[in-house]
C-alpha positions as CSV (number, residue, x, y, z in Angstrom):
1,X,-10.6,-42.1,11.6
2,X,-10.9,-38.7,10.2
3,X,-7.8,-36.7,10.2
4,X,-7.1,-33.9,12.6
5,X,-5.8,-30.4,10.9
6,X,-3.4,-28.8,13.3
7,X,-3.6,-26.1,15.2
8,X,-0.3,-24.7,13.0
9,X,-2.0,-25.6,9.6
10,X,-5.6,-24.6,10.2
11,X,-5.0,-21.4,12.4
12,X,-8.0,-19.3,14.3
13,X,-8.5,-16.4,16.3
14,X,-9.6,-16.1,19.4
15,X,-13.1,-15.5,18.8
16,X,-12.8,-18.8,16.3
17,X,-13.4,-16.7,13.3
18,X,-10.5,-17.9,10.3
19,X,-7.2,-16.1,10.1
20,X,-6.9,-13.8,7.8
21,X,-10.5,-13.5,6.0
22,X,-11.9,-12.8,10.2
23,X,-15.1,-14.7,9.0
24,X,-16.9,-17.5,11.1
25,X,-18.5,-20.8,9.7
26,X,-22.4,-19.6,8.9
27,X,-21.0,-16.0,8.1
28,X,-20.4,-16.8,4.6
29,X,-22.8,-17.3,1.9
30,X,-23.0,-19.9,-1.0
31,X,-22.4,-16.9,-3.6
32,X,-19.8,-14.6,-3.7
33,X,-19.0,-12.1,-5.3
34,X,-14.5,-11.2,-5.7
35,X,-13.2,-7.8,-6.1
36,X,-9.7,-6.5,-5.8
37,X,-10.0,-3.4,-4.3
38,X,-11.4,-3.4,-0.5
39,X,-13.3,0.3,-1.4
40,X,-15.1,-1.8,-4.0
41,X,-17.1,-3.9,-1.6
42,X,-19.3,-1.1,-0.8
43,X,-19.7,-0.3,-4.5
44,X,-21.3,-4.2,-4.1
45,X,-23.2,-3.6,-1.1
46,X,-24.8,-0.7,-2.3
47,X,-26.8,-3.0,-4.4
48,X,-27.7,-5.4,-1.3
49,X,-31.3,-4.9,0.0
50,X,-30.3,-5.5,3.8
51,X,-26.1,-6.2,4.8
52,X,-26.2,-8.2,7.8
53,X,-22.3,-7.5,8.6
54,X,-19.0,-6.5,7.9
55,X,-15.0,-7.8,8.2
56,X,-12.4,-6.0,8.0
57,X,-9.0,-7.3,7.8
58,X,-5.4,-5.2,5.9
59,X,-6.8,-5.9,2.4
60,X,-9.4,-8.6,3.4
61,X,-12.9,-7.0,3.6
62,X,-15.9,-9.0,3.2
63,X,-19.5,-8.4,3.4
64,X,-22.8,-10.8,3.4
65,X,-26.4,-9.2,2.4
66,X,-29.3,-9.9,0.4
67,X,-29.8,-9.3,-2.9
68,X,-33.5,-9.5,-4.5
69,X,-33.9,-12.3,-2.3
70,X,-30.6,-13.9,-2.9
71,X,-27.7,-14.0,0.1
72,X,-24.6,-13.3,-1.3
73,X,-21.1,-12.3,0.7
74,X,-18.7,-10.1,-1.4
75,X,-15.2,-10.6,0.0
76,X,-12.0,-8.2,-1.3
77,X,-8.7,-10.0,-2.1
78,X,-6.4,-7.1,-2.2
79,X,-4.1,-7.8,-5.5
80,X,-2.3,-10.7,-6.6
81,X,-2.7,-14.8,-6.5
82,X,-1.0,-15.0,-3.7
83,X,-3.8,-13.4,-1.9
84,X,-6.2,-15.7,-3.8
85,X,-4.3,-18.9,-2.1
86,X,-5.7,-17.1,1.0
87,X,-9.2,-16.3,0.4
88,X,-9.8,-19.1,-1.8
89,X,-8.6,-21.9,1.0
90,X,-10.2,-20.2,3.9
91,X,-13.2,-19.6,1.9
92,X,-13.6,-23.1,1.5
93,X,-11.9,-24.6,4.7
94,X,-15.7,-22.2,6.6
95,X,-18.0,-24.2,5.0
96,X,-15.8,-27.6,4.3
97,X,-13.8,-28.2,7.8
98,X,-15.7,-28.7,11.3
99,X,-13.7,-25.7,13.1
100,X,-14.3,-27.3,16.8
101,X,-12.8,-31.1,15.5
102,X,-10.6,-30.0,13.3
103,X,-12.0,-32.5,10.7
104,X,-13.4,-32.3,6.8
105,X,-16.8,-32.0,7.0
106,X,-18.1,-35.7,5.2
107,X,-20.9,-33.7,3.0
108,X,-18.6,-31.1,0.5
109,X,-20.1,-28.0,0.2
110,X,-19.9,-26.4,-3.5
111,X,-19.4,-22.2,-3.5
112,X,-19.9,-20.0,-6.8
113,X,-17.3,-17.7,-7.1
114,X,-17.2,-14.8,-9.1
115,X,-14.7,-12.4,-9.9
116,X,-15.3,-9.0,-11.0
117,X,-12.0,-6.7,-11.6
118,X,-10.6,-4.4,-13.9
119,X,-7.8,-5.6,-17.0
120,X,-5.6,-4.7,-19.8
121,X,-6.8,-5.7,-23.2
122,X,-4.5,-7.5,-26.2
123,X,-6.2,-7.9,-28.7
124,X,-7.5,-4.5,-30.8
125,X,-10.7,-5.4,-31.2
126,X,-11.4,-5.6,-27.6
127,X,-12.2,-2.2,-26.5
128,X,-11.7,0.0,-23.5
129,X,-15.0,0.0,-21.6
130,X,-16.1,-3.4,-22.4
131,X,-16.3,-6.2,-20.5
132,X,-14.8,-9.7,-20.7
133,X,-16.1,-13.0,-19.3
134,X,-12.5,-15.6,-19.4
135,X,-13.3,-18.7,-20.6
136,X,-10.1,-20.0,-19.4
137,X,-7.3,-18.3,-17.4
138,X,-3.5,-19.4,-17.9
139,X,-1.0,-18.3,-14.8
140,X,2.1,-17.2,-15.0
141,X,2.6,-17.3,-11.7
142,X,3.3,-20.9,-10.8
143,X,0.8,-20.8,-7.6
144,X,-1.1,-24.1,-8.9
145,X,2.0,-25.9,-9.6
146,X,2.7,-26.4,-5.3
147,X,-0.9,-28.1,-5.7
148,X,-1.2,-32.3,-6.2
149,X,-3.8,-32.8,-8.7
150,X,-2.9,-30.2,-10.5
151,X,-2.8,-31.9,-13.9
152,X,-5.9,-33.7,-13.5
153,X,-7.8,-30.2,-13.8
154,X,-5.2,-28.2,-16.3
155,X,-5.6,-28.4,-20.0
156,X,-2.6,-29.6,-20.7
157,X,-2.1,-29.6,-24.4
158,X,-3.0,-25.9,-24.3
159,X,0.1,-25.6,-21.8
160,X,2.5,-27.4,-24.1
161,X,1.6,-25.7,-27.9
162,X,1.4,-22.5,-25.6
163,X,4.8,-22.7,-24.1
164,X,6.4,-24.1,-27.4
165,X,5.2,-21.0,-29.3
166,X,6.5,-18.9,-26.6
167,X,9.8,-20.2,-26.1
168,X,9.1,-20.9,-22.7
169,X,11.7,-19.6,-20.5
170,X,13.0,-22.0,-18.0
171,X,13.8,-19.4,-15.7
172,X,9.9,-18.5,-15.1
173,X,6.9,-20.6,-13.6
174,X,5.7,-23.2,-15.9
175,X,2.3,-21.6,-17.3
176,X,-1.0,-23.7,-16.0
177,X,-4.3,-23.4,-17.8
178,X,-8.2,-23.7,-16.3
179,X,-11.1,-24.0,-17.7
180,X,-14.2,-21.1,-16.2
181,X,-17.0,-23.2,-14.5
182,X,-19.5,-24.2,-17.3
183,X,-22.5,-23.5,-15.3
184,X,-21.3,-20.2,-14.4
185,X,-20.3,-19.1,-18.1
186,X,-23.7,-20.5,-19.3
187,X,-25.2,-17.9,-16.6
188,X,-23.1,-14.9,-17.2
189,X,-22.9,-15.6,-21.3
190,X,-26.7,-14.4,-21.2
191,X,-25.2,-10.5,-20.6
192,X,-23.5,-10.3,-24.3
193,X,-19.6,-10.4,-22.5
194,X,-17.1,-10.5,-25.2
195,X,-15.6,-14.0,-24.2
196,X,-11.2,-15.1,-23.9
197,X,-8.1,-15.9,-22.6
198,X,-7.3,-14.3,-19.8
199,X,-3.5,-14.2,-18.6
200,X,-2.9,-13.5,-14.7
201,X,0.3,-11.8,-14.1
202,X,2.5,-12.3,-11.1
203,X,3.0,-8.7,-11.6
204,X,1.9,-5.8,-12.9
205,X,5.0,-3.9,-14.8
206,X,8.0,-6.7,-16.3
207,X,5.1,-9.3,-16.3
208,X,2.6,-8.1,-18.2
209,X,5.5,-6.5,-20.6
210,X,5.6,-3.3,-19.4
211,X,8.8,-1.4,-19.2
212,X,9.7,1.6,-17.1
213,X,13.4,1.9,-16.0
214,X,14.1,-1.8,-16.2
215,X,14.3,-3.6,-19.1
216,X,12.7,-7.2,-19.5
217,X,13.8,-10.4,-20.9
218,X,11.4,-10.7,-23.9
219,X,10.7,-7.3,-25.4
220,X,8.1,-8.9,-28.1
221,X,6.2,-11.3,-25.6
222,X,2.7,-9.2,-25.8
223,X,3.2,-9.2,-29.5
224,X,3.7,-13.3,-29.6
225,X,0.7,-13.6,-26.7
226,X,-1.5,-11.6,-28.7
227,X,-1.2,-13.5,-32.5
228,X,-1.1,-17.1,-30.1
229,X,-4.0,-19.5,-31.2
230,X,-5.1,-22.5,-29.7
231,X,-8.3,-24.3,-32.0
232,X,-10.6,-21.0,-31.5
233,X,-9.0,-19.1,-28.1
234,X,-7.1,-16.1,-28.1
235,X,-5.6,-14.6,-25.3
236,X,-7.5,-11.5,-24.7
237,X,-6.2,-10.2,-21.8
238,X,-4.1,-9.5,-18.6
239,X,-5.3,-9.5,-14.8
240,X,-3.6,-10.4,-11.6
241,X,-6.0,-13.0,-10.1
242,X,-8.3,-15.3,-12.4
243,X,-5.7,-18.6,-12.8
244,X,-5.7,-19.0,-9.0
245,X,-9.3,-18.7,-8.8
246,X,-10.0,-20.8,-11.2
247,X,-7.2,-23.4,-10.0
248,X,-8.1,-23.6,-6.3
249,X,-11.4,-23.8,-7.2
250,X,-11.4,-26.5,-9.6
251,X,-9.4,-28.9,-6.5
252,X,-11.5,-27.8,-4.2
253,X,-14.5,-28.7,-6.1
254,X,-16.0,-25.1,-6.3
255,X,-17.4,-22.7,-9.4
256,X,-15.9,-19.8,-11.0
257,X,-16.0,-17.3,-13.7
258,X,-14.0,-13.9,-13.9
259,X,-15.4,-10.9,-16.0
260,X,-13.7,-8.0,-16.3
261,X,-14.1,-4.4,-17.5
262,X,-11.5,-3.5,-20.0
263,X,-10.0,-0.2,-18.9
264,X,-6.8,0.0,-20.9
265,X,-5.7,-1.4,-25.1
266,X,-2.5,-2.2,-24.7
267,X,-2.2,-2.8,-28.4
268,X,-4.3,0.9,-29.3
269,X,-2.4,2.4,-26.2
270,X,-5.3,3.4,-24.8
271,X,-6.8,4.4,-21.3
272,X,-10.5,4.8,-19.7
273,X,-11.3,7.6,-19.0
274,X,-14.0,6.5,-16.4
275,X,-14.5,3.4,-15.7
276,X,-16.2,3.7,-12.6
277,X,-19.5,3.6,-14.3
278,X,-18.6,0.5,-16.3
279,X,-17.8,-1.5,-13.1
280,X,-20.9,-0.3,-11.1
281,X,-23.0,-1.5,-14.2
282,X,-20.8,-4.4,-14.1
283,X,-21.6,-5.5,-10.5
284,X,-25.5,-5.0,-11.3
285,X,-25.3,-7.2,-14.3
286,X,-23.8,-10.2,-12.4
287,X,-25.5,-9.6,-9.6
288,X,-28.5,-10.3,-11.7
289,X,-27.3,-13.2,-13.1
290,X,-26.9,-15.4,-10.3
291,X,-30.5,-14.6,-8.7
Protein backbone atom coordinates (compact mmCIF):
# COMPACT_ATOMS: atom_id res chain seq x y z
CA UNK A 1 0.00 0.00 0.00
CA UNK A 2 1.26 3.36 -1.03
CA UNK A 3 2.24 5.49 1.72
CA UNK A 4 0.24 8.45 3.01
CA UNK A 5 2.24 11.99 3.40
CA UNK A 6 0.75 13.78 6.39
CA UNK A 7 -1.08 16.48 6.56
CA UNK A 8 2.11 18.06 8.85
CA UNK A 9 4.68 17.02 6.22
CA UNK A 10 2.96 17.72 2.95
CA UNK A 11 0.98 20.98 4.06
CA UNK A 12 -1.80 22.89 1.72
CA UNK A 13 -3.83 25.84 1.71
CA UNK A 14 -7.18 26.10 1.70
CA UNK A 15 -7.78 26.50 -1.78
CA UNK A 16 -5.30 23.13 -2.12
CA UNK A 17 -2.71 25.19 -3.90
CA UNK A 18 1.11 24.08 -2.08
CA UNK A 19 2.38 26.15 0.87
CA UNK A 20 4.65 28.43 0.11
CA UNK A 21 5.11 28.37 -3.87
CA UNK A 22 0.65 29.07 -3.81
CA UNK A 23 0.77 26.91 -7.09
CA UNK A 24 -1.80 24.06 -7.84
CA UNK A 25 -1.05 20.60 -9.63
CA UNK A 26 -1.62 21.58 -13.60
CA UNK A 27 -0.39 25.24 -12.84
CA UNK A 28 3.06 24.42 -13.39
CA UNK A 29 4.85 23.72 -16.53
CA UNK A 30 7.54 21.02 -17.50
CA UNK A 31 10.08 24.01 -18.03
CA UNK A 32 11.14 26.49 -15.79
CA UNK A 33 12.83 29.05 -15.74
CA UNK A 34 14.69 30.28 -11.72
CA UNK A 35 15.52 33.71 -10.91
CA UNK A 36 16.42 35.27 -7.55
CA UNK A 37 14.93 38.35 -7.61
CA UNK A 38 10.84 38.34 -7.63
CA UNK A 39 11.04 41.90 -9.91
CA UNK A 40 12.85 39.60 -12.38
CA UNK A 41 9.91 37.42 -13.29
CA UNK A 42 8.40 40.09 -15.28
CA UNK A 43 11.73 40.75 -16.92
CA UNK A 44 10.86 36.74 -18.08
CA UNK A 45 7.39 37.30 -18.79
CA UNK A 46 7.94 40.06 -20.94
CA UNK A 47 9.24 37.58 -23.41
CA UNK A 48 6.07 35.24 -23.06
CA UNK A 49 3.65 35.49 -25.96
CA UNK A 50 0.45 34.97 -23.70
CA UNK A 51 0.86 34.58 -19.39
CA UNK A 52 -1.98 32.68 -18.34
CA UNK A 53 -1.40 33.66 -14.46
CA UNK A 54 0.45 34.90 -11.64
CA UNK A 55 1.45 33.87 -7.76
CA UNK A 56 2.53 35.82 -5.51
CA UNK A 57 3.90 34.72 -2.21
CA UNK A 58 6.87 36.99 0.28
CA UNK A 59 9.65 36.15 -2.13
CA UNK A 60 7.88 33.34 -4.00
CA UNK A 61 6.50 34.72 -7.31
CA UNK A 62 5.93 32.47 -10.14
CA UNK A 63 4.48 32.86 -13.48
CA UNK A 64 3.35 30.28 -16.40
CA UNK A 65 3.04 31.57 -20.24
CA UNK A 66 3.95 30.67 -23.62
CA UNK A 67 6.94 31.19 -25.31
CA UNK A 68 7.18 30.63 -29.30
CA UNK A 69 5.00 27.86 -28.72
CA UNK A 70 6.64 26.48 -25.71
CA UNK A 71 4.81 26.64 -21.95
CA UNK A 72 7.22 27.55 -19.56
CA UNK A 73 6.55 28.81 -15.65
CA UNK A 74 9.26 31.09 -14.25
CA UNK A 75 9.13 30.92 -10.44
CA UNK A 76 11.39 33.45 -8.07
CA UNK A 77 13.29 31.88 -5.11
CA UNK A 78 14.13 34.92 -3.23
CA UNK A 79 18.08 34.36 -2.12
CA UNK A 80 19.71 31.57 -0.60
CA UNK A 81 19.51 27.46 -0.68
CA UNK A 82 17.44 27.44 1.94
CA UNK A 83 14.78 28.82 -0.24
CA UNK A 84 15.80 26.34 -2.98
CA UNK A 85 14.85 23.30 -0.39
CA UNK A 86 11.43 25.02 -0.79
CA UNK A 87 10.89 25.57 -4.32
CA UNK A 88 12.77 22.70 -5.43
CA UNK A 89 10.50 20.05 -3.18
CA UNK A 90 7.26 21.67 -3.82
CA UNK A 91 8.11 22.11 -7.32
CA UNK A 92 8.34 18.54 -7.65
CA UNK A 93 5.93 17.25 -4.84
CA UNK A 94 2.82 19.39 -7.88
CA UNK A 95 3.61 17.24 -10.51
CA UNK A 96 5.01 13.94 -8.37
CA UNK A 97 2.42 13.59 -5.26
CA UNK A 98 -1.54 12.97 -5.84
CA UNK A 99 -2.58 16.11 -3.54
CA UNK A 100 -6.20 14.59 -2.80
CA UNK A 101 -4.47 10.84 -1.58
CA UNK A 102 -1.66 12.06 -0.35
CA UNK A 103 0.34 9.46 -2.30
CA UNK A 104 3.57 9.50 -4.96
CA UNK A 105 2.14 9.51 -8.11
CA UNK A 106 3.46 5.75 -9.76
CA UNK A 107 4.57 7.48 -13.20
CA UNK A 108 7.65 10.25 -12.03
CA UNK A 109 7.42 13.19 -13.84
CA UNK A 110 11.00 14.77 -14.99
CA UNK A 111 11.12 18.96 -14.82
CA UNK A 112 14.06 21.04 -16.54
CA UNK A 113 15.17 23.57 -14.41
CA UNK A 114 17.05 26.43 -15.20
CA UNK A 115 18.64 28.92 -13.20
CA UNK A 116 19.42 32.31 -14.43
CA UNK A 117 21.12 34.82 -11.72
CA UNK A 118 23.73 37.16 -11.32
CA UNK A 119 27.59 36.08 -9.62
CA UNK A 120 30.97 37.13 -8.62
CA UNK A 121 33.76 35.95 -10.82
CA UNK A 122 37.39 34.25 -9.50
CA UNK A 123 39.15 33.74 -11.94
CA UNK A 124 40.66 37.02 -14.15
CA UNK A 125 40.00 35.88 -17.17
CA UNK A 126 36.37 35.71 -16.66
CA UNK A 127 34.98 39.02 -17.25
CA UNK A 128 32.35 41.29 -15.86
CA UNK A 129 29.44 41.16 -18.33
CA UNK A 130 29.88 37.62 -19.43
CA UNK A 131 27.98 34.89 -18.77
CA UNK A 132 28.74 31.43 -17.18
CA UNK A 133 27.04 28.13 -17.70
CA UNK A 134 28.34 25.76 -14.14
CA UNK A 135 29.23 22.56 -15.13
CA UNK A 136 29.17 21.50 -11.60
CA UNK A 137 28.29 23.49 -8.46
CA UNK A 138 30.07 22.60 -4.94
CA UNK A 139 27.89 23.94 -1.67
CA UNK A 140 29.15 25.22 1.17
CA UNK A 141 26.20 25.24 2.72
CA UNK A 142 25.62 21.68 3.91
CA UNK A 143 21.77 21.64 2.62
CA UNK A 144 22.42 18.22 0.60
CA UNK A 145 24.15 16.67 3.49
CA UNK A 146 20.30 16.28 5.59
CA UNK A 147 19.53 14.28 2.25
CA UNK A 148 19.84 10.07 2.04
CA UNK A 149 21.31 9.37 -1.19
CA UNK A 150 23.36 12.03 -1.14
CA UNK A 151 26.62 10.24 -2.08
CA UNK A 152 25.17 8.29 -4.74
CA UNK A 153 24.76 11.65 -6.87
CA UNK A 154 28.03 13.70 -5.40
CA UNK A 155 31.32 13.48 -7.03
CA UNK A 156 33.06 12.48 -4.35
CA UNK A 157 36.66 12.45 -5.18
CA UNK A 158 36.25 16.06 -6.19
CA UNK A 159 34.98 16.59 -2.45
CA UNK A 160 37.97 14.90 -0.88
CA UNK A 161 41.15 16.53 -3.12
CA UNK A 162 38.91 19.75 -2.79
CA UNK A 163 38.64 19.78 0.92
CA UNK A 164 42.34 18.43 1.37
CA UNK A 165 43.69 21.46 -0.54
CA UNK A 166 41.63 23.65 1.42
CA UNK A 167 42.19 22.58 4.76
CA UNK A 168 38.81 21.84 5.34
CA UNK A 169 37.58 23.37 8.43
CA UNK A 170 35.70 21.12 10.65
CA UNK A 171 33.77 23.79 12.03
CA UNK A 172 31.94 24.49 8.48
CA UNK A 173 29.50 22.22 6.36
CA UNK A 174 31.29 19.48 4.56
CA UNK A 175 31.44 20.82 0.79
CA UNK A 176 29.10 18.49 -1.70
CA UNK A 177 29.65 18.60 -5.37
CA UNK A 178 26.93 17.99 -8.48
CA UNK A 179 27.27 17.55 -11.71
CA UNK A 180 24.83 20.25 -14.30
CA UNK A 181 22.23 17.93 -16.19
CA UNK A 182 24.02 16.73 -19.42
CA UNK A 183 21.15 17.30 -21.63
CA UNK A 184 20.71 20.67 -20.40
CA UNK A 185 24.48 21.72 -20.76
CA UNK A 186 24.48 20.13 -24.29
CA UNK A 187 21.44 22.66 -24.98
CA UNK A 188 22.65 25.73 -23.42
CA UNK A 189 26.57 25.04 -24.53
CA UNK A 190 25.21 25.92 -28.22
CA UNK A 191 25.12 30.01 -26.81
CA UNK A 192 29.15 30.20 -26.47
CA UNK A 193 28.85 30.42 -22.26
CA UNK A 194 32.16 30.48 -20.83
CA UNK A 195 31.76 27.07 -18.80
CA UNK A 196 33.04 26.26 -14.53
CA UNK A 197 32.80 25.69 -11.12
CA UNK A 198 30.52 27.38 -9.50
CA UNK A 199 30.66 27.79 -5.55
CA UNK A 200 27.21 28.61 -3.73
CA UNK A 201 27.72 30.49 -0.63
CA UNK A 202 25.62 30.23 2.48
CA UNK A 203 26.18 33.78 2.57
CA UNK A 204 27.02 36.66 0.90
CA UNK A 205 29.84 38.67 2.99
CA UNK A 206 32.34 36.09 5.49
CA UNK A 207 31.36 33.31 2.98
CA UNK A 208 32.31 34.30 -0.19
CA UNK A 209 35.57 36.06 1.67
CA UNK A 210 34.34 39.27 1.91
CA UNK A 211 35.25 41.38 4.93
CA UNK A 212 33.56 44.50 6.25
CA UNK A 213 33.80 45.08 10.01
CA UNK A 214 34.21 41.38 10.92
CA UNK A 215 37.11 39.57 10.23
CA UNK A 216 36.95 35.89 8.85
CA UNK A 217 38.62 32.74 9.59
CA UNK A 218 40.67 32.18 6.38
CA UNK A 219 41.78 35.47 5.01
CA UNK A 220 43.42 33.66 1.73
CA UNK A 221 40.48 31.18 0.92
CA UNK A 222 39.44 33.07 -2.51
CA UNK A 223 43.15 33.06 -3.33
CA UNK A 224 43.41 28.96 -2.57
CA UNK A 225 39.65 28.54 -4.39
CA UNK A 226 40.80 30.31 -7.25
CA UNK A 227 44.47 28.37 -8.14
CA UNK A 228 42.31 24.83 -6.98
CA UNK A 229 42.37 22.29 -9.93
CA UNK A 230 40.63 19.24 -10.25
CA UNK A 231 41.67 17.11 -13.86
CA UNK A 232 40.39 20.27 -16.12
CA UNK A 233 37.77 22.37 -13.59
CA UNK A 234 38.40 25.44 -12.05
CA UNK A 235 36.22 27.08 -9.80
CA UNK A 236 34.97 30.10 -11.56
CA UNK A 237 32.67 31.55 -9.50
CA UNK A 238 30.38 32.46 -6.44
CA UNK A 239 26.39 32.41 -6.24
CA UNK A 240 23.98 31.73 -3.60
CA UNK A 241 21.78 28.98 -5.14
CA UNK A 242 23.20 26.44 -7.86
CA UNK A 243 24.46 23.31 -5.40
CA UNK A 244 20.86 23.05 -4.02
CA UNK A 245 19.45 23.05 -7.39
CA UNK A 246 21.54 20.88 -8.70
CA UNK A 247 21.39 18.53 -5.46
CA UNK A 248 17.59 18.27 -5.09
CA UNK A 249 17.27 17.81 -8.42
CA UNK A 250 19.60 15.13 -9.10
CA UNK A 251 17.36 12.93 -6.02
CA UNK A 252 14.50 13.94 -7.23
CA UNK A 253 15.21 12.82 -10.65
CA UNK A 254 14.87 16.25 -12.36
CA UNK A 255 17.35 18.54 -14.95
CA UNK A 256 19.35 21.50 -14.25
CA UNK A 257 21.81 23.93 -15.38
CA UNK A 258 22.60 27.42 -13.86
CA UNK A 259 24.16 30.26 -16.11
CA UNK A 260 24.99 33.31 -14.85
CA UNK A 261 25.95 36.86 -15.77
CA UNK A 262 29.11 37.93 -14.28
CA UNK A 263 28.64 41.26 -12.79
CA UNK A 264 31.52 41.69 -10.44
CA UNK A 265 35.89 40.28 -10.74
CA UNK A 266 36.59 39.73 -7.49
CA UNK A 267 40.25 39.11 -8.46
CA UNK A 268 40.31 42.59 -11.00
CA UNK A 269 38.06 44.25 -8.28
CA UNK A 270 35.76 45.12 -10.62
CA UNK A 271 31.92 46.05 -10.86
CA UNK A 272 29.17 46.19 -13.87
CA UNK A 273 28.23 49.02 -14.50
CA UNK A 274 24.84 47.74 -16.14
CA UNK A 275 24.06 44.60 -16.12
CA UNK A 276 20.57 44.87 -16.75
CA UNK A 277 21.04 44.54 -20.36
CA UNK A 278 23.26 41.49 -19.96
CA UNK A 279 20.52 39.62 -18.03
CA UNK A 280 17.61 40.62 -20.36
CA UNK A 281 19.82 39.16 -23.24
CA UNK A 282 20.46 36.41 -20.98
CA UNK A 283 16.82 35.37 -20.44
CA UNK A 284 16.26 35.54 -24.43
CA UNK A 285 19.17 33.37 -25.02
CA UNK A 286 17.86 30.54 -22.78
CA UNK A 287 14.64 31.06 -23.52
CA UNK A 288 15.58 30.05 -26.98
CA UNK A 289 17.36 27.24 -26.14
CA UNK A 290 14.91 25.13 -24.67
CA UNK A 291 12.14 25.68 -27.47
Amino acid sequence: MARRIEESELILNGDGSIFHLHLKPGELADNIILVGDPGRVETVTSFFDTVELVRKNREFVSATGIYKGTRFSVIATGIGTDNIDIVVNELDALVNIDFETRTVHKEHKALRMVRIGTSGSLQKDLPVDSCLLSSKAIGFDGLLNFYAGRNEVADLDFEQQFKESMAWNPLLASPYVVDASKELLDKLSVNGFHQGVTISAPGFYGPQGRMLRLGIQDVDINEKISTFKYEQYKITNYEMECSAIYGLSKLLGHQAATVCAIIANRQAGEYSKDYKPVIKHLIEKVLDSLV
